[in-house]
PABAFI-548636 format. One record per residue (C-alpha): residue in one letter; x, y, z. Coordinates in Angstrom, 1 decimal, padded with zeros to 4 digits. Layout:
# PABAFI-548636
(r "a"; (X; Y; Z));
...
//
This chain:
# PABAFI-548636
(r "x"; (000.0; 000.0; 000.0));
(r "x"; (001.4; 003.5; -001.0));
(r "x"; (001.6; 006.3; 001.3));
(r "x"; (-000.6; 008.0; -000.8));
(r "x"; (-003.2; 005.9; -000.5));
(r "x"; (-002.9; 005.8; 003.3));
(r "x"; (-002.8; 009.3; 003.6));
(r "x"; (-006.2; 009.3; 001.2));
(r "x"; (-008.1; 006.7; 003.9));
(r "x"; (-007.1; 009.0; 006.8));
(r "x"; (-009.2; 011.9; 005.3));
(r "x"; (-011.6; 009.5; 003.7));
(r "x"; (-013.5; 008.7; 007.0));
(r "x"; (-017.2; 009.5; 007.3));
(r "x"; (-019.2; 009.2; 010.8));
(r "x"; (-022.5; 008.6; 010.9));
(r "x"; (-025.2; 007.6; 013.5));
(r "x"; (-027.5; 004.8; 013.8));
(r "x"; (-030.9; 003.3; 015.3));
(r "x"; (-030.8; 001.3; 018.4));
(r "x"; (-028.4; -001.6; 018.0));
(r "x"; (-029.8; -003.2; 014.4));
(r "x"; (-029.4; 000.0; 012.5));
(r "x"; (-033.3; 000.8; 010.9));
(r "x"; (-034.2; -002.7; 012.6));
(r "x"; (-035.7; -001.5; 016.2));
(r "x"; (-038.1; -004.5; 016.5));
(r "x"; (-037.2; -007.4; 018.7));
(r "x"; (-037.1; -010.6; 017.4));
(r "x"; (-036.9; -014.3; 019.9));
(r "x"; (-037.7; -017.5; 020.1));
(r "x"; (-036.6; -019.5; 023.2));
(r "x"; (-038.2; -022.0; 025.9));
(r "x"; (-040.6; -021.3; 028.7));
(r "x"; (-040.4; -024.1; 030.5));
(r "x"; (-042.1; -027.0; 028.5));
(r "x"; (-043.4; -024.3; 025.9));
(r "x"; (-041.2; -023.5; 023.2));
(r "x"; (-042.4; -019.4; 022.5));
(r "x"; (-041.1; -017.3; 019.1));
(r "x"; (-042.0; -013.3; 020.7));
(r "x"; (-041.8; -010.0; 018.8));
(r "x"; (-041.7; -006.8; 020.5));
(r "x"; (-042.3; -003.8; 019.1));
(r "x"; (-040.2; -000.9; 020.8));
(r "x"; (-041.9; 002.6; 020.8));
(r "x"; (-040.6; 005.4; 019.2));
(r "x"; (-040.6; 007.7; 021.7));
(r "x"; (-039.5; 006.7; 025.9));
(r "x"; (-041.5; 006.7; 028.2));
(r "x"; (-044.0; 004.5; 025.6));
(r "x"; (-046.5; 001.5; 025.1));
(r "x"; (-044.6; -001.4; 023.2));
(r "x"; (-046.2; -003.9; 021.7));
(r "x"; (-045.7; -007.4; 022.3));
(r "x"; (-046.3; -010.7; 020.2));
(r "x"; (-046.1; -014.5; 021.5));
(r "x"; (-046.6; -017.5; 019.4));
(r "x"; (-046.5; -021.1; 021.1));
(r "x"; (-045.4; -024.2; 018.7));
(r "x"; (-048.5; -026.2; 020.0));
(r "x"; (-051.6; -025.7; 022.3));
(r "x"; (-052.0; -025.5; 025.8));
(r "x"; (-051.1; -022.3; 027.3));
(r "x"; (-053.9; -021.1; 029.0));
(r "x"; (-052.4; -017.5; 029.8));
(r "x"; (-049.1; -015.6; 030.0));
(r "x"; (-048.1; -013.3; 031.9));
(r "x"; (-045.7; -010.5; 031.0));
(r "x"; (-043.7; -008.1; 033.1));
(r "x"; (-041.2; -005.5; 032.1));
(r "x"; (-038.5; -005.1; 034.2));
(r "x"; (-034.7; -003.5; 033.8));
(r "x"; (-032.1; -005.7; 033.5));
(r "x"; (-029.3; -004.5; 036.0));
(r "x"; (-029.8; -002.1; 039.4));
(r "x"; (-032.0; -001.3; 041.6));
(r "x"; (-034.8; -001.4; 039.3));
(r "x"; (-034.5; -005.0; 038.6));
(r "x"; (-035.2; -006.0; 042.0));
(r "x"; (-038.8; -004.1; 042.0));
(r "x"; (-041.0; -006.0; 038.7));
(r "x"; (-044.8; -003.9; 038.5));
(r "x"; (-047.5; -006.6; 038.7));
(r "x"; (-047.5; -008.5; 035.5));
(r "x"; (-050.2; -008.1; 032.8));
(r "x"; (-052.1; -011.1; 031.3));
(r "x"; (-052.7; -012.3; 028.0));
(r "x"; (-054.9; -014.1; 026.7));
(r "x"; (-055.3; -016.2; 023.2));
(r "x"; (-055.9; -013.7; 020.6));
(r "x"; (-058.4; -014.1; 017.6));
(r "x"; (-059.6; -017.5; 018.8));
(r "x"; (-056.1; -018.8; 017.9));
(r "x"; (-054.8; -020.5; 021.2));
(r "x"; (-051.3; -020.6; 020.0));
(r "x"; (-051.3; -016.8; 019.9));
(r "x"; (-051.1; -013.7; 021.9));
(r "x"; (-050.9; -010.2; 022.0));
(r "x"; (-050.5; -007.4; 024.3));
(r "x"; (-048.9; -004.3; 025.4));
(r "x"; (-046.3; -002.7; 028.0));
(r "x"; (-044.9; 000.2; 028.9));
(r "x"; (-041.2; 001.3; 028.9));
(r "x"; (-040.8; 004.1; 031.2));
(r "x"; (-037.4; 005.4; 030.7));
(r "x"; (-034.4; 004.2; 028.1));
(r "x"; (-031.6; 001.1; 029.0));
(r "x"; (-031.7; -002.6; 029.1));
(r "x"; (-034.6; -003.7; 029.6));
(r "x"; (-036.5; -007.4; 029.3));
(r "x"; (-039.9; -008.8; 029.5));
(r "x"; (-040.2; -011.8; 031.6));
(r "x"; (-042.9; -014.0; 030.0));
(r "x"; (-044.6; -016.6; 032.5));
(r "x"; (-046.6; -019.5; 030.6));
(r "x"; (-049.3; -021.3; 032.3));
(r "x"; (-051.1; -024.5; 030.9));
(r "x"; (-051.7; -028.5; 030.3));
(r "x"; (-047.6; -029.2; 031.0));
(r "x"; (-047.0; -026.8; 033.5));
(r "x"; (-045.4; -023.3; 034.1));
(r "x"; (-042.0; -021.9; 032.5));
(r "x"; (-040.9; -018.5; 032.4));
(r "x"; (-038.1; -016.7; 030.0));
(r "x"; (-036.6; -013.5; 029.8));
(r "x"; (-036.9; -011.6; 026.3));
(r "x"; (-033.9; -008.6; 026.1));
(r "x"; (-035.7; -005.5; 025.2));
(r "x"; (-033.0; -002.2; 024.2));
(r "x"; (-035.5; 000.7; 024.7));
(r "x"; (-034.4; 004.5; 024.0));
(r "x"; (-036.2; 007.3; 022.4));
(r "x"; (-035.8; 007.1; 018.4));
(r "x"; (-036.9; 010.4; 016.9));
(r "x"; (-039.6; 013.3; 018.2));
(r "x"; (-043.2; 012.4; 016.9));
(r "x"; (-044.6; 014.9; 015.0));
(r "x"; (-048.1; 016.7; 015.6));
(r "x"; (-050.7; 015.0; 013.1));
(r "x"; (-051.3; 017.8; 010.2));
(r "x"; (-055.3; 017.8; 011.6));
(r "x"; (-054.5; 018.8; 014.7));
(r "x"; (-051.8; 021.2; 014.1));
(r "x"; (-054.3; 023.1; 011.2));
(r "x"; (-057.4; 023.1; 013.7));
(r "x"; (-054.5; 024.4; 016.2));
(r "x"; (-053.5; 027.4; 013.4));
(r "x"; (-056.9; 028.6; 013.2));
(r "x"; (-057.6; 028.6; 016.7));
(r "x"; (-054.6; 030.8; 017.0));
(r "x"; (-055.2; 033.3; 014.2));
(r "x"; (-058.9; 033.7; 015.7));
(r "x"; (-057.5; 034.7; 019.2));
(r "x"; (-054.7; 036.9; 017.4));
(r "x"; (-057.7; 038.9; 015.4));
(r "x"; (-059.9; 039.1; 018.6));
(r "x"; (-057.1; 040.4; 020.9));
(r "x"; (-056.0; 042.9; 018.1));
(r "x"; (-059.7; 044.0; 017.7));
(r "x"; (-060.5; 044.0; 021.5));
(r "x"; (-057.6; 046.7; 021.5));
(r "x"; (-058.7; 048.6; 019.6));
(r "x"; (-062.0; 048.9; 020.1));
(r "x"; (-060.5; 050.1; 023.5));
(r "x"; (-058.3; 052.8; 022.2));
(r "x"; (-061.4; 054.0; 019.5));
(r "x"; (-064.7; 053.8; 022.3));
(r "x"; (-063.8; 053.6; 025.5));
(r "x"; (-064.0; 057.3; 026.0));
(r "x"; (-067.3; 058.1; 024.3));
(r "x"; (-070.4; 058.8; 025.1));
(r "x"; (-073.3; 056.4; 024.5));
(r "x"; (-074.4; 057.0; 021.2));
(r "x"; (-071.6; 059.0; 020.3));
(r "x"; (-069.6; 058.5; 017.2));
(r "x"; (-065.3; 058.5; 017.4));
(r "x"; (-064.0; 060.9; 015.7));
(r "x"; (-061.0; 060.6; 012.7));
(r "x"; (-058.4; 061.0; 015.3));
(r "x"; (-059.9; 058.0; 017.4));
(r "x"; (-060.1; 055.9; 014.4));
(r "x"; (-056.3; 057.0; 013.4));
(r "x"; (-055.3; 056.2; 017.1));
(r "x"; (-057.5; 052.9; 016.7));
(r "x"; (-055.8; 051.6; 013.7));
(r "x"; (-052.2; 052.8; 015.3));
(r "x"; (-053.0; 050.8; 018.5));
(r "x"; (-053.9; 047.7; 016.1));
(r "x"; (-051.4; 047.7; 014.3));
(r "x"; (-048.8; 048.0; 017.4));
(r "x"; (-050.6; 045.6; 019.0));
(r "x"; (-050.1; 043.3; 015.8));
(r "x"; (-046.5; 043.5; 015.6));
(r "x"; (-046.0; 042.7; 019.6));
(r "x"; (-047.9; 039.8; 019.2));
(r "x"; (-046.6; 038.6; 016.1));
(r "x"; (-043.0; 039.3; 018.1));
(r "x"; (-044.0; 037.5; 021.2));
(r "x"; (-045.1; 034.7; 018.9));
(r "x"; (-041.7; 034.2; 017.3));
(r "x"; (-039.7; 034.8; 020.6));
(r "x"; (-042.2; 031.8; 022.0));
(r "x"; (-041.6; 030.0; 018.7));
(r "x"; (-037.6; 030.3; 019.0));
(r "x"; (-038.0; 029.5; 023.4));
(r "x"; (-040.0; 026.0; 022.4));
(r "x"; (-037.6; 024.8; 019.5));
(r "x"; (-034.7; 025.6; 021.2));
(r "x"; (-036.2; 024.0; 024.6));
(r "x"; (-037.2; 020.9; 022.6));
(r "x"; (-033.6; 020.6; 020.9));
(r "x"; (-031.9; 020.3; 023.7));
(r "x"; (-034.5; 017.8; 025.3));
(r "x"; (-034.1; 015.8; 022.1));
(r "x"; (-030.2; 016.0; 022.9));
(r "x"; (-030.8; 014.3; 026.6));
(r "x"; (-033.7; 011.9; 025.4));
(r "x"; (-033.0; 010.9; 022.1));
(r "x"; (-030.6; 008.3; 021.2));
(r "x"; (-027.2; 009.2; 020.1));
(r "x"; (-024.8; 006.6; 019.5));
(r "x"; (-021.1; 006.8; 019.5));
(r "x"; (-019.4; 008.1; 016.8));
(r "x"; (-016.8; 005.8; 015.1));
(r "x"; (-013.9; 007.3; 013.5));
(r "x"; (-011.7; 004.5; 011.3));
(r "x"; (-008.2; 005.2; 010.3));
(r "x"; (-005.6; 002.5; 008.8));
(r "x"; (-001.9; 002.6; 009.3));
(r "x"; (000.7; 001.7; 007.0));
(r "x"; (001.3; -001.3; 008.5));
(r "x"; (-002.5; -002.2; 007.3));
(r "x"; (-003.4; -002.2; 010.8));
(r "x"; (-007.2; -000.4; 010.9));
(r "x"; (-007.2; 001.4; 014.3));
(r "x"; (-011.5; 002.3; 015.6));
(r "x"; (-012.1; 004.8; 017.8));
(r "x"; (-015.1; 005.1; 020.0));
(r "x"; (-016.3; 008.9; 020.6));
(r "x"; (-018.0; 009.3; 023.9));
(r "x"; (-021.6; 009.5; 023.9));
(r "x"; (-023.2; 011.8; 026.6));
(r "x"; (-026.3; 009.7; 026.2));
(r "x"; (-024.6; 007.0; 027.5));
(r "x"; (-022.7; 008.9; 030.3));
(r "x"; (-026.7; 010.0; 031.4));
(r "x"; (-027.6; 006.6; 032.4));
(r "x"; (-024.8; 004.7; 034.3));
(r "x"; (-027.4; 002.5; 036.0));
(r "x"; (-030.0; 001.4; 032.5));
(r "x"; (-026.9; 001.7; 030.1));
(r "x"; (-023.6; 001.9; 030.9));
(r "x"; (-020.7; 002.1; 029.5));
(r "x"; (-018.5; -000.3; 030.2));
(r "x"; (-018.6; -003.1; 027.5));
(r "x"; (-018.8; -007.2; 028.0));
(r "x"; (-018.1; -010.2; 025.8));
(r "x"; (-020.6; -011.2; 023.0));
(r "x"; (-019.8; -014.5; 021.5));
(r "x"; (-016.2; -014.6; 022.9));
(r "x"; (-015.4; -010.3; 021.3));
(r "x"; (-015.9; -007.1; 022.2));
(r "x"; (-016.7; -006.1; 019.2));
(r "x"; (-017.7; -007.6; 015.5));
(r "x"; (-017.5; -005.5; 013.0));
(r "x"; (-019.0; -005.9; 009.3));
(r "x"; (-017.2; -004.2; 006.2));
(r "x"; (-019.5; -004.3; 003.3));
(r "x"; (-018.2; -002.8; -000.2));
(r "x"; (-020.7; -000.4; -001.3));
(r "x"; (-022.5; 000.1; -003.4));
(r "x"; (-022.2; -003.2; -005.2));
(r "x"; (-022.5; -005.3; -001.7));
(r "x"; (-020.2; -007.7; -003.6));
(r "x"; (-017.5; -007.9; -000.9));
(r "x"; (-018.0; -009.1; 002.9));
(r "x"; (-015.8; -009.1; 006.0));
(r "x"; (-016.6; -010.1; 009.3));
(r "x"; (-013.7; -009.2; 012.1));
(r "x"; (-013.3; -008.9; 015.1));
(r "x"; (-010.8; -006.0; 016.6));
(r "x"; (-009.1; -006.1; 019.7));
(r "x"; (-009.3; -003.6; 022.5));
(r "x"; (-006.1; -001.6; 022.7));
(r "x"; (-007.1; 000.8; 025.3));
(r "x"; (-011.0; 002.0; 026.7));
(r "x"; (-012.0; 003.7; 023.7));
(r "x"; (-009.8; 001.9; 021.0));
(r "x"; (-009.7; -000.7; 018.5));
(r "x"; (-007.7; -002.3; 016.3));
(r "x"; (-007.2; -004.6; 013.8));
(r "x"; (-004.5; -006.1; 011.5));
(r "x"; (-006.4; -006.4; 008.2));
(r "x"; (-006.7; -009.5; 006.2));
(r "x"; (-006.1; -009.1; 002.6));
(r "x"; (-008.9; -007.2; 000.7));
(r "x"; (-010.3; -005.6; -002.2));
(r "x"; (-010.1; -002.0; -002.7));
(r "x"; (-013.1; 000.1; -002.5));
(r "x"; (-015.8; 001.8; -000.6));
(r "x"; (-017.2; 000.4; 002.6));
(r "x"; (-020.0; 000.8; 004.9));
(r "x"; (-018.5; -000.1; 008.3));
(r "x"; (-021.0; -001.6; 010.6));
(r "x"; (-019.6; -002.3; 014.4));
(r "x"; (-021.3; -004.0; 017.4));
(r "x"; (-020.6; -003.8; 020.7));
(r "x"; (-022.4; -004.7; 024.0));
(r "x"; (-022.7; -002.3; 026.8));
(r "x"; (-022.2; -004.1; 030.5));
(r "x"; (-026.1; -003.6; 031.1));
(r "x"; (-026.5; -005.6; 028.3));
(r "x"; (-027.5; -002.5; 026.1));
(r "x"; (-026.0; -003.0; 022.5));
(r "x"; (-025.1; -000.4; 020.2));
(r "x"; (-024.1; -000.7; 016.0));
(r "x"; (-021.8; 002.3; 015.4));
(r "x"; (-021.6; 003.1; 011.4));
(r "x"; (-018.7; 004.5; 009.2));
(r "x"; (-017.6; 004.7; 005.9));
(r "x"; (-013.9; 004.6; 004.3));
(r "x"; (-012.3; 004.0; 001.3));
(r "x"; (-009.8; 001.2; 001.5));
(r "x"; (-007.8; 000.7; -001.2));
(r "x"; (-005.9; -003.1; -001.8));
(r "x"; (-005.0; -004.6; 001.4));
(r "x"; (-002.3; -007.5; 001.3));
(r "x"; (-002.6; -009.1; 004.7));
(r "x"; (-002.7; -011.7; 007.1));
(r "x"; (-004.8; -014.7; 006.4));
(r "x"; (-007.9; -015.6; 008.1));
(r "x"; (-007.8; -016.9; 011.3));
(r "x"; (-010.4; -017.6; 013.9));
(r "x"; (-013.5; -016.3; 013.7));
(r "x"; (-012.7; -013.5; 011.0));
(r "x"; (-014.5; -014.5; 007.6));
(r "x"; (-014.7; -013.5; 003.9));
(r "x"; (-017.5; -013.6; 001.6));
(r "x"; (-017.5; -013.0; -002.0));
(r "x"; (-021.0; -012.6; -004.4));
(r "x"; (-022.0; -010.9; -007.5));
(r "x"; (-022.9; -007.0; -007.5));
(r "x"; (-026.5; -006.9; -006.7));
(r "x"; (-028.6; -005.6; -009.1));
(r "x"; (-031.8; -003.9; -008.8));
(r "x"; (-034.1; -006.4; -011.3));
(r "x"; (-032.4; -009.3; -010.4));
(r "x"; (-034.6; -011.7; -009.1));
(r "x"; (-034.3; -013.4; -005.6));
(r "x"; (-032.1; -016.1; -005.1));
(r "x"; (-032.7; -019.5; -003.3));
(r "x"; (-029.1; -021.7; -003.7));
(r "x"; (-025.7; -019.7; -003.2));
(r "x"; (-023.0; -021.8; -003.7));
(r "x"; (-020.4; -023.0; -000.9));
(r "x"; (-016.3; -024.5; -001.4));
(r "x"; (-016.1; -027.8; -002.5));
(r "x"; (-018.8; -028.0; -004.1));
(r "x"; (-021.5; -027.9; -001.4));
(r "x"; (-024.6; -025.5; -001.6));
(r "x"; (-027.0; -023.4; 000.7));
(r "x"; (-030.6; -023.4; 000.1));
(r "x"; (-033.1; -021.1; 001.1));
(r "x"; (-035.9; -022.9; 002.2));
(r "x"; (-038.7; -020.3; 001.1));
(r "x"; (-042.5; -020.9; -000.1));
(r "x"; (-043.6; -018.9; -002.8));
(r "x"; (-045.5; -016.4; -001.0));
(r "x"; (-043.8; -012.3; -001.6));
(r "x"; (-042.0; -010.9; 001.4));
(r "x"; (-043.6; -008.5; 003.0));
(r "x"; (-042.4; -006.0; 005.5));
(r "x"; (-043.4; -005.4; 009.2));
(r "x"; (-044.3; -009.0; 009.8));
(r "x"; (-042.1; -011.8; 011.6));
(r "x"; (-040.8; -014.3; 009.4));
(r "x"; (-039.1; -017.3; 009.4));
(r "x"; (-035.8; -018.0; 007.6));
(r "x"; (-034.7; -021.6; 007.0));
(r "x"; (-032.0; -022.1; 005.1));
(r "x"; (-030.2; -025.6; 004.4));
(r "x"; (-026.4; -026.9; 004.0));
(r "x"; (-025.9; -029.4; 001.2));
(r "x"; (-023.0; -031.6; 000.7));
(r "x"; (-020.8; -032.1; -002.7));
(r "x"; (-023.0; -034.7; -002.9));
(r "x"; (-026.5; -033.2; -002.7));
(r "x"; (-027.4; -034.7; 000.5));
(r "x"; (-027.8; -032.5; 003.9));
(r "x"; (-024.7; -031.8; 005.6));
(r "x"; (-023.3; -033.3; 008.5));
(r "x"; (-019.9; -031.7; 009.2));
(r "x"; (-021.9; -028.6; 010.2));
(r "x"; (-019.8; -026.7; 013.8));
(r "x"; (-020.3; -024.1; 016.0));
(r "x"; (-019.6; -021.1; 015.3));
(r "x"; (-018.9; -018.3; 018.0));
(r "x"; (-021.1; -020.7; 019.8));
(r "x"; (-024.1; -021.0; 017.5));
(r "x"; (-025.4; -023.2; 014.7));
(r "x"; (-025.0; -020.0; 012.6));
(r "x"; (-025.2; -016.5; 012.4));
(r "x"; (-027.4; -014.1; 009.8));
(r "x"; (-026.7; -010.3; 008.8));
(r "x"; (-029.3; -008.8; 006.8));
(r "x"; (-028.8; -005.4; 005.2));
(r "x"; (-031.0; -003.2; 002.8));
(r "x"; (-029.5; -002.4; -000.7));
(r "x"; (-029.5; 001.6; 000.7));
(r "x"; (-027.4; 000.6; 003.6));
(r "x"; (-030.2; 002.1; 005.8));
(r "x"; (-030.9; -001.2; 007.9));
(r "x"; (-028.3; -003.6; 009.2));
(r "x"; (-029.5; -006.3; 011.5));
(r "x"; (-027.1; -009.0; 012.7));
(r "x"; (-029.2; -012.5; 013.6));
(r "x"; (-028.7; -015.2; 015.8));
(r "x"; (-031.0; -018.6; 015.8));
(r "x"; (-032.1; -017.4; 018.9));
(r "x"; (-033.1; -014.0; 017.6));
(r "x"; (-031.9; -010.7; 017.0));
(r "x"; (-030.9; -010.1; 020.4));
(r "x"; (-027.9; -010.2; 021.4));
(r "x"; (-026.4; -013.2; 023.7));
(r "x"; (-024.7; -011.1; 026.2));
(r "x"; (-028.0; -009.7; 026.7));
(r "x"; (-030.0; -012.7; 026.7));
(r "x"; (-027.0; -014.4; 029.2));
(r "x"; (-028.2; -011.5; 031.4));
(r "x"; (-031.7; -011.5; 031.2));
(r "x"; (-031.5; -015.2; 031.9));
(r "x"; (-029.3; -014.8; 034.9));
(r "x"; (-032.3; -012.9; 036.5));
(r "x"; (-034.7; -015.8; 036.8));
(r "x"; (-032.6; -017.9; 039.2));
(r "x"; (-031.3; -021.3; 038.1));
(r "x"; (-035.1; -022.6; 038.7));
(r "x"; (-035.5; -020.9; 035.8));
(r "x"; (-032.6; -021.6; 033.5));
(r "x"; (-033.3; -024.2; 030.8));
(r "x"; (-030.3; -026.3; 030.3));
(r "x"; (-028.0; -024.3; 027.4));
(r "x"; (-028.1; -027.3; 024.8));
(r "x"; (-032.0; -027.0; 024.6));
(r "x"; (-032.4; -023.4; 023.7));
(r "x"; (-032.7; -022.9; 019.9));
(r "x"; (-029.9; -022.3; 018.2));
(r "x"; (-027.1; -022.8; 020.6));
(r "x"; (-024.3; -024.7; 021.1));
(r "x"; (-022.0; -025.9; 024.0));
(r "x"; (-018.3; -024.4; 023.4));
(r "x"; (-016.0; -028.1; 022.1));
(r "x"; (-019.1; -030.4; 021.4));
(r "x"; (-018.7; -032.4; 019.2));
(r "x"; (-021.8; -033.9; 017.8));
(r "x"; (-022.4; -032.1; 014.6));
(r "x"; (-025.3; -030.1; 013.7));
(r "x"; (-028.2; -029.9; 012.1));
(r "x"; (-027.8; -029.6; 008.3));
(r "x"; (-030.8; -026.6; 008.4));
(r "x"; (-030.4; -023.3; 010.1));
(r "x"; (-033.4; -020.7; 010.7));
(r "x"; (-033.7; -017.5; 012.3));
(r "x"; (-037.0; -015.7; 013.3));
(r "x"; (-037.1; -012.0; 012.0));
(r "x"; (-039.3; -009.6; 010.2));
(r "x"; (-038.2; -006.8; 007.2));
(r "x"; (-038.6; -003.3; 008.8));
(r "x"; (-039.4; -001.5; 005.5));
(r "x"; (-040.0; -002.6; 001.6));
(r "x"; (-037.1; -002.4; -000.4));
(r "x"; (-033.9; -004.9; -001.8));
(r "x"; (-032.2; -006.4; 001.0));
(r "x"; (-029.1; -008.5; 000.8));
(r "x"; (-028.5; -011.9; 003.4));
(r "x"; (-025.5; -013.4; 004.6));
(r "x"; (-025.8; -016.6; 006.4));
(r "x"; (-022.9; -017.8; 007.9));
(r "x"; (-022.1; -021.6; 009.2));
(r "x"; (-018.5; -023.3; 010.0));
(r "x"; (-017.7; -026.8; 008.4));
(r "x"; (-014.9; -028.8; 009.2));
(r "x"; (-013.3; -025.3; 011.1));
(r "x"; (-013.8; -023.5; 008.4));
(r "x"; (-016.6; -020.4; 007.9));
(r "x"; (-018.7; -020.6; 005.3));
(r "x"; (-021.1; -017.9; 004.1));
(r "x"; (-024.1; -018.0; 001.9));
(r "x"; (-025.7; -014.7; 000.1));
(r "x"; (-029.3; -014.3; -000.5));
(r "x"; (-030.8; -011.8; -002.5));
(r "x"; (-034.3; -010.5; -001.6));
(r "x"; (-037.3; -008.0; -002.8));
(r "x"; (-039.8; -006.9; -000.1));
(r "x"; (-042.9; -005.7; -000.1));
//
C-alpha cells in the first residue's frame, strides 16, 4: 500500500449515526423456551420513551392457558422491583397466539419476563428489550391546522378587542369617534399586531430551542466511530464518547462485556455493489480503541458496521464509511471470515441456492408467497453436501449453529441475527441470569445454541425468526462453520 493511499483513507473517513443496535431494525425478534413451551415473541419498541410497546407470543402447539408479561430493567435497583405482571390471553380465537402491550418508562436494558401457564405446566423466560427514544413524533397535520386557526382567531380578537379600547372607551353612549380615534384605533392595532406577532416568534424560538436540547438528553445518540488505517495495514476504531450513554450509568452503561467470545464484531460491506463481505473482530487496545490487522482485501468503498455490547446488556451498532484501497494481509484466522458474491442488481430476481467451497450449496428454504415488510418471518436455510445430501460436518460457530446479517440495498438497515433471535447473547445471558437457576433451561436446549467443544455435529438446516422493517432490496449473509472452516451463503431479496 502506497503512502498515498494511506494518507487518502485517513481523510476518507465518514461518521455517521445509527438506530438502536440493528441499525433501521428496532423490533425485537426471539424465540426461546418457557419451561415445556417453546415461545417465538416479537416486541415492538416505541418510538418515543416513556411508551407503550407492543408485544407478540406464538406457542409451537396448544395448551397455554395464559401468559403473563412483566417488564423489568435488566441491571440495578430497578430490577429488584417487577410492576405486577399483565395477562394475556389467546388472541383471535387462535390458542397458540397472543398479543398485548407494556410500557417502557425510561431508556436502558430492559426485558420482558414472560410466565406461561397450561396443560404441562409453568415456564418462564426472559426476552432482552433495548429501549431508548428514536426520533420526536410529530403533531398530526389535523390537529396542528385546527391548532393554526384557533390561534389566528384569538390573534384577530385580541388585536380587535384593542382597539375597540383605544377607538370607544371614551365616548359617550351613542356617540360617534372621531378621525383621530379611528387614526389612534388603527395605530394601536397595528402596534398591537406586531408585539404579538413578536411574542409569537420569541415563543416559537424558546419551544424549538427548549425541545432541541430535550431531544439532545432523550433521544438516542450513539457513538461516533472514526476508522483510520496505518501503514502497516493495521485499521485502528475509535469510540467517541456519547453523553447519552454517560446520562444513564445505571439502564446503560458504559463499560462493554463479551458477546460471542469479542468485544466487538464488526462488518465491512463494499458499497454500493454489496459484492464484498468481511466479518472481524478487533481487539481492544485501550478504553475507547480498536484495532485490527487487516486480512487481505479488495479495494473500495465500505459501509463499516460495528457492534458492541454495553455491561447492562444494552448493545449499540456504530456506522462509518472509508475508502480502503488493496489490502495484502494476514490470512484468516479464527473467527474472521470472507465472503464474495456478484454486485447486486436492482431487477435481479431473488435467489434460493448460493454456492459454498467444494462443491456444497445453501438453500433457502422459502414458499412462494412475496416478502412482506413489518411482519415476523421465518428463515430456514439448508447446508448441502458435494454430494447433494444435507450436511453433516456442520460446527459451532462463535457458539451457534450459525449467524445471519441482513442489510437493505441503501445501507439504511443492518441487522445481525442469531438462531435465537436478533438479540444479542450477552444480553440474553443476562436476562436469563435474573430468573434464578429454577429458571434456566439447560444451554443445549435453547434454539440455536451450542455448547463451546461439542462435538456432535449439527443440524444440516439453520433458521432464524425475523421480520423486514421497510420494503425495499435487502441482501442476506448466512454464515455456518464446516470442518473449522466459515462458510457464508448470500441471499438476494425483494420486499414488499
Amino acid at each position: 500500500m502506497s503512502l498515498r493511499q494511506t494518507i487518502s483513507l485517513l481523510f476518507a473517513v465518514a461518521i455517521a449515526s445509527t438506530c438502536i443496535a440493528h441499525v433501521g431494525s428496532p423490533n425485537v425478534y426471539f424465540q426461546g423456551e418457557a419451561g415445556p413451551y417453546h415461545l417465538v415473541v416479537m416486541v415492538r419498541t416505541p418510538q418515543m420513551i416513556p411508551g407503550v410497546a407492543e408485544i407478540e407470543v406464538r406457542s409451537d402447539k396448544p395448551g397455554i392457558r395464559k401468559l403473563k408479561i412483566t417488564p423489568l430493567i435488566v441491571v440495578g435497583e430497578g430490577s429488584k422491583y417487577p410492576p405486577p405482571p399483565d395477562v394475556l390471553e389467546p388472541t383471535n380465537g387462535d390458542p397458540q397466539f397472543f398479543a398485548g402491550k407494556i410500557w417502557l418508562m425510561e431508556s436502558g436494558s430492559w426485558q420482558v419476563r414472560i410466565e406461561a401457564d397450561g396443560d404441562q405446566g409453568s415456564g418462564t423466560v426472559a426476552v432482552p428489550v433495548p429501549a431508548a427514544a428514536r426520533n420526536t413524533l410529530p403533531m398530526e397535520k389535523e390537529l396542528g391546522g385546527l391548532l393554526f386557526g384557533l390561534m389566528l382567531l384569538l390573534v384577530a380578537a385580541f388585536v380587535s378587542i384593542i382597539g375597540a379600547a383605544r377607538r370607544e372607551a371614551q365616548l359617550e353612549p351613542g356617540e360617534l369617534p372621531s378621525p383621530k380615534q379611528k387614526r389612534g384605533a388603527r395605530v394601536a392595532m397595528l402596534g398591537t399586531l406586531v408585539a404579538v406577532i413578536g411574542i409569537l416568534t420569541l415563543g416559537r424560538w424558546w419551544w424549538t430551542d427548549t425541545a432541541s436540547a430535550k431531544a439532545t438528553i432523550m433521544i438516542y445518540q450513539p457513538p461516533k466511530l472514526q476508522v483510520s488505517l496505518a501503514p502497516d495495514d493495521k485499521m485502528e476504531l475509535r469510540i467517541g464518547e456519547s453523553n447519552w450513554h454517560i446520562r444513564r450509568p445505571e439502564t446503560v452503561m458504559t463499560a462493554l462485556i463479551p458477546d460471542h467470545g469479542h468485544l466487538m464484531h464488526l462488518f465491512l460491506i463494499r458499497a454500493p455493489q454489496m459484492d464484498k463481505f468481511y466479518h472481524l473482530h478487533p481487539d481492544q487496545t485501550s478504553v475507547q480503541i480498536f484495532d485490527d490487522d487487516l486480512p487481505s482485501m479488495a479495494a473500495g468503498h465500505y459501509k463499516i458496521f460495528a457492534d458492541i455490547v454495553r455491561a447492562s446488556g444494552f448493545p449499540d451498532t456504530m456506522v462509518a464509511d472509508a475508502d480502503i484501497p488493496e489490502v495484502s494481509g494476514k490470512s484468516f484466522a479464527g473467527d474472521d471470515s470472507e465472503a464474495t458474491a456478484p454486485a447486486l442488481a436492482e431487477n435481479a430476481r431473488d435467489n434460493l441456492v448460493a454456492a459454498l467451497p467444494d462443491g456444497a450449496r445453501m438453500v433457502w428454504e422459502r414458499d412462494s408467497a412475496p416478502l412482506a415488510s413489518n411482519q415476523l418471518l421465518w428463515f430456514r436455510f439448508r447446508v448441502d453436501d458435494a454430494g447433494g445430501k444435507p450436511a453433516n460436518d456442520l460446527e459451532p460457530y462463535m457458539g451457534m449453529a450459525a449467524h445471519a446479517v441482513f442489510v437493505s440495498s441503501d445501507f439504511s438497515v443492518f441487522a445481525h441475527v442469531h438462531p435465537d433471535g436478533s438479540v444479542p447473547m450477552a444480553a440474553l445471558t443476562l436476562a436469563d441470569a435474573s430468573l434464578g437457576a429454577s429458571q434456566n433451561p439447560p444451554k443445549d436446549s435453547m434454539a440455536g445454541m451450542a455448547m463451546p467443544g461439542m462435538t456432535m455435529p449439527l443440524p444440516a438446516e439453520v433458521s432464524f425468526p425475523y421480520g423486514f422493517p421497510k420494503p425495499g432490496i435487502y441482501r442476506i449473509f448466512v454464515q455456518v462453520k464446516r470442518r473449522g472452516l466459515i462458510e457464508t451463503g448470500v441471499f438476494d431479496a425483494h420486499v414488499n
